[in-house]
N, C-alpha and C positions, 0 to 999 in steps of 0.2 A: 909433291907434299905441300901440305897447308904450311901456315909458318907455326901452329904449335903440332905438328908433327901426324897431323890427320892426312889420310889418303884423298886427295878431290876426288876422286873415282867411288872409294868407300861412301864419303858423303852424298855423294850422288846417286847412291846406290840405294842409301838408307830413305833418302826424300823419294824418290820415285821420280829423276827427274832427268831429260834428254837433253845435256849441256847442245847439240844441236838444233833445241826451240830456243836458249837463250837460258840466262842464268844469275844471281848475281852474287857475289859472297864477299860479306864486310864484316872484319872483327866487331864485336861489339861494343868495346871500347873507340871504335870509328866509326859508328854508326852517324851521328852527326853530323862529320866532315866527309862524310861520302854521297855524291847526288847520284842514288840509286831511286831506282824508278817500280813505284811499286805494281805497276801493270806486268812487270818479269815478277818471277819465281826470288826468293830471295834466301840463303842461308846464312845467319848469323855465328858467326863462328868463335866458340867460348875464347873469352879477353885471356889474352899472353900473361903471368903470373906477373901482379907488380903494373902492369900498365894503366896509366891513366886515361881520362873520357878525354877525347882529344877536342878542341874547339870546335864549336859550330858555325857550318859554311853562313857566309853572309845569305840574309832570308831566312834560318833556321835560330835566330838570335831567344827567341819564347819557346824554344823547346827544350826545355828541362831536361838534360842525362839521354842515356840509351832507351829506354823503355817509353821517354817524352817522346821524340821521335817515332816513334812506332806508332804512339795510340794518337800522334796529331796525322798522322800521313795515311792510318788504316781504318776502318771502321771500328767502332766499341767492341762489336761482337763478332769482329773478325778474327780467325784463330791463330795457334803457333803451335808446332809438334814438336815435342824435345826428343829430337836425335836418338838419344842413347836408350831412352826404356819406350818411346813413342806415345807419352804424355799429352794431351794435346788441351791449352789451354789458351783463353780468352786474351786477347793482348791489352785490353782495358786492363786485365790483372798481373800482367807483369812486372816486376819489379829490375833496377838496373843489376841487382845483384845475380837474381835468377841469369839471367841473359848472358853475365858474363862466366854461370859456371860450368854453361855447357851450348852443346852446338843446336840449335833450332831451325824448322825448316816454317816459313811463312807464306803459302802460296800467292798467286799471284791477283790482285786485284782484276775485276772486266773493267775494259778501258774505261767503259760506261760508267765506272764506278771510281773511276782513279780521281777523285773530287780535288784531294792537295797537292796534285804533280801539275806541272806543265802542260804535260802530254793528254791530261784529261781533257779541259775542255775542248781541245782540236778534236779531240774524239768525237766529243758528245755535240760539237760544232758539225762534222762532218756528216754526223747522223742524220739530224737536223736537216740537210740538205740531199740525204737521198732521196732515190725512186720515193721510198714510201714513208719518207719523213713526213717533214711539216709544209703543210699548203704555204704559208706565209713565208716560211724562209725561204723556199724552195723557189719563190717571187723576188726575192730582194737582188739588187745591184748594189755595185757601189754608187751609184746615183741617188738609189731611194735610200739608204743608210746614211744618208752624210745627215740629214738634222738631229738623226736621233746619237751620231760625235758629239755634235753642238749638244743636246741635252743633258747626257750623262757628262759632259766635261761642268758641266753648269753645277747638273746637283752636285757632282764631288766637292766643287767649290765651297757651295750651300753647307755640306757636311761638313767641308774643313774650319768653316766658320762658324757652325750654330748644330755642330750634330755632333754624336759620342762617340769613343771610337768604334764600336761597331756600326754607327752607319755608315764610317767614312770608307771601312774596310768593304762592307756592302756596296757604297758608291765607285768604292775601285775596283771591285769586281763586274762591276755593270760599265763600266769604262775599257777593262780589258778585253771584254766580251765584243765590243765592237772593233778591235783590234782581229781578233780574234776570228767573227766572221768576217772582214776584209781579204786574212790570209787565206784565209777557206775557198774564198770566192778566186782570188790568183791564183790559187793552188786549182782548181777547177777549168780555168783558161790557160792554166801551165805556161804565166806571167813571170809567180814567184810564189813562195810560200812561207811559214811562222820562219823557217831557219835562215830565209833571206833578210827577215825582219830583225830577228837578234842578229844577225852578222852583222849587217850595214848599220843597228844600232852600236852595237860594243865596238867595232873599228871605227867608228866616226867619234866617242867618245876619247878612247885611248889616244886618237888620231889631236883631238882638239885639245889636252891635258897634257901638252909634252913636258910641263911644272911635274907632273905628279908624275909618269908613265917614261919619263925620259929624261935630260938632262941637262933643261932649260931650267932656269933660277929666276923666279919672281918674289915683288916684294909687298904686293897687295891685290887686291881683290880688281882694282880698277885696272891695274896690270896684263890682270887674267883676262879680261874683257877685250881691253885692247888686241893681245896675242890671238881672240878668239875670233874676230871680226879680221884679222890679217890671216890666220889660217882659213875663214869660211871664203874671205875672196879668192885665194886661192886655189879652192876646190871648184867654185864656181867657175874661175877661170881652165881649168882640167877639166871641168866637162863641157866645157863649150860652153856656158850659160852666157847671157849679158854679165858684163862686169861692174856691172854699177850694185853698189853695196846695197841697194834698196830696190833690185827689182825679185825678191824671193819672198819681199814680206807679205804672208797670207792673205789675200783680198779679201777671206770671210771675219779675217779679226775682230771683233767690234773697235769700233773709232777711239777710243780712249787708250787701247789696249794697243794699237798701230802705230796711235801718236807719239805714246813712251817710246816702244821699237825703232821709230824711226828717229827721234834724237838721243837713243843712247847708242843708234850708231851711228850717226853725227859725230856726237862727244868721241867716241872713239877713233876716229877720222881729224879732230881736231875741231871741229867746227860746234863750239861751247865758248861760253860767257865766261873772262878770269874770273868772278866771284859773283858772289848771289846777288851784292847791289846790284850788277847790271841785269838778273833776272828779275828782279823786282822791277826794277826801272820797263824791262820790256812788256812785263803786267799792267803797268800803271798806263803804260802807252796806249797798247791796246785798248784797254777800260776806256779813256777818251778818247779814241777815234773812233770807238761802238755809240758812246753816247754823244757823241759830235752826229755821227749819221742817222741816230736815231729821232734826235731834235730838226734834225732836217728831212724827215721821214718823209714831206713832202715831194722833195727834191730827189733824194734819192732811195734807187730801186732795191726791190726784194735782195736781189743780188748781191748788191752792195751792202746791203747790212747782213746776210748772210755771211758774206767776203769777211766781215770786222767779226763776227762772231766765234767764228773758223779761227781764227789769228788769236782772240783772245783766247780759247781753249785751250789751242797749240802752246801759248807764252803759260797759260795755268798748270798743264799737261810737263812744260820744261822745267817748271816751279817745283812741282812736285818729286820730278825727277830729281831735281837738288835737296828737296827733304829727307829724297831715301823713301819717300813715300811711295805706294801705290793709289794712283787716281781714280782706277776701278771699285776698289777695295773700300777709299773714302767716299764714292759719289753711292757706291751699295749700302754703304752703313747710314749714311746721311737719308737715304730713303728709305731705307730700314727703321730708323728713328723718327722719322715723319708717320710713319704709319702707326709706329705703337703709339706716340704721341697721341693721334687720331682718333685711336682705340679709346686711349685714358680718358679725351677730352668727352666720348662718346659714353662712356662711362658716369664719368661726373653728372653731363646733363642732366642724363636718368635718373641718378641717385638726388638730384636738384626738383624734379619734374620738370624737367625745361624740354622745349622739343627744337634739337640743334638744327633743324631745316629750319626754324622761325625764327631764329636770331638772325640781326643785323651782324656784321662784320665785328665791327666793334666787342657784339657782345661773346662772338664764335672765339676773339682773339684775347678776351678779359681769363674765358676759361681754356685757351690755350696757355698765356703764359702762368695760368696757377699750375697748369702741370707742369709745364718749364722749369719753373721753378721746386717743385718739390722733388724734380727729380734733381735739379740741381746739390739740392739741401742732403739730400738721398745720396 
């Protein structure tokens, strides 16, 4: 028996439906906190007298009530039959009341079509890659997909910085996608697949968080870090890796992005300056021994002011580390700001009649710092 006292059998009777292909049946008032998959057949079974909409699982936090969840997970014009007189209406028009006053049968989305589950895009990834998919996928490796990681990890940045949140949702879906065909592709050489992916995701996480997931007591953030670089050594040491805390960090990093990495796990290790005057002091160092070599540009080689240039970045790159800053994040916005700059200066000429290739230096930098300034004033 159901728990408000419906036959599963009867139900199943009524939908037309072979609990042998699969099936799934969540009160309505759990619709929410239940991760039912709308590629299965689904019966929503009228709310218990009195029961309230129970919370929504993490991921499901923008979906409004019972009937939200249905119309973000189903298409508009995808239907719902009510059980008892075989009513069948539109789930765009249902309301959470309707839902909970009686039993509904919602068939089952085509995989092809499962757009807000999980389970969709492996679908429509795996499609992609049959007999008589797509020429291009059906071409790719993980070899030829790795720029276009680089790419989409870039725009999302782009979008987390200068885009609305529907681009940034758009860029995380063109992020996951390459996720996404990687597993398709192990699943294909029967490597690994998406379920090896969230496993060794969520046990490596739980695994790293014994503050949160276990029964360890921290007492700050730097803490956390510390614990995290002493449990990654550890794993690396369980699987046979080198033990050195710095041979896993990704060689495609970009350099600015590496340098952080590799002195906040330093810092972690112990290997840090007691206070910012001596990171200051190791900037300042730097600074003169680039311009010491560079006044001797004669004397010394390419190398060698390369060598001082490397060191001062690194000492800037530690600096920033001590702000709490990100170095990336400032050197993007700072060229970011040179351009619009550019633009504005590009601007002004025009509205001057001046033509900015014939100006002297002088005169390019008289109408840069009026826009300097007004943005300043601005």
């Amino acid at each position: 028996m159901t728990a408000a006292g419906r036959s599963v059998d009867t139900l199943l009777a009524a939908a037309g439906l072979d609990p042998a292909t699969g099936v799934e049946l969540v009160e309505a008032s759990r619709l929410a906190a239940v991760a039912f998959d709308p590629s299965l057949p689904l019966i929503v079974l009228r709310a218990t007298p009195g029961a309230e909409l129970m919370p929504p699982l993490p991921g499901r936090h923008s979906h409004p009530g019972s009937a939200g969840v249905l119309q973000r997970l189903y298409p508009s014009g995808h239907p719902a039959r009510r059980l008892v007189d075989g009513e069948e209406r539109a789930i765009a028009d249902l309301t959470d009341a309707e839902l909970a006053a009686a039993d509904w049968y919602v068939p089952a989305l085509d995989p092809l079509d499962n757009f807000a589950s999980p389970h969709g895009m492996a679908a429509i990834s795996a499609r992609l890659r049959a007999p008589d998919g797509c020429p291009w996928d059906r071409r790719q490796t993980h070899a030829t997909l790795r720029p276009f990681v680089l790419e989409e990890a870039y725009e999302t940045v782009d979008a987390i910085e200068r885009g609305t949140a529907g681009d940034l949702a758009e860029e995380l879906g063109d992020l996951f996608l390459q996720i996404i065909l990687h597993a398709q592709l192990a699943a294909e050489e029967g490597t690994f697949d998406l379920a090896d992916v969230y496993r060794t995701l969520g046990a490596k996480i739980v695994r790293r968080h014994p503050h949160v997931f276990g029964d360890l007591e921290v007492s700050s953030a730097e803490q956390v870090l510390r614990n995290w670089e002493v449990i990654k050594a550890a794993e690396r040491t369980d699987a046979g890796r080198p033990p050195s805390p710095f041979a896993d960090i990704a060689r495609a990093l970009p350099a600015l992005a590496a340098s952080r990495e590799i002195q906040e796990r330093a810092s972690s290790l112990g290997w840090d300056a007691d206070a910012m005057e001596g990171v200051w002091a190791k900037v300042r160092e730097e600074l003169g021994e680039l311009a010491e070599a560079d006044e001797q540009a004669a004397a010394s080689t390419r190398e060698a002011r390369l060598h001082e240039l490397g060191d001062l970045l690194f000492a800037i790159v530690n600096l920033s580390r001590w702000m709490k800053l990100d170095p990336e994040e400032a050197l993007r916005a700072a060229n970011r700001r040179w351009m619009e700059r550019h633009a504005a200066v590009e601007a002004l000429a025009v509205e001057r009649g001046l033509v900015l290739g014939e100006l002297d230096l002088a005169g390019k930098d008289a109408l840069w710092d009026e826009i300097k300034g007004q943005r300043v004033r601005g």
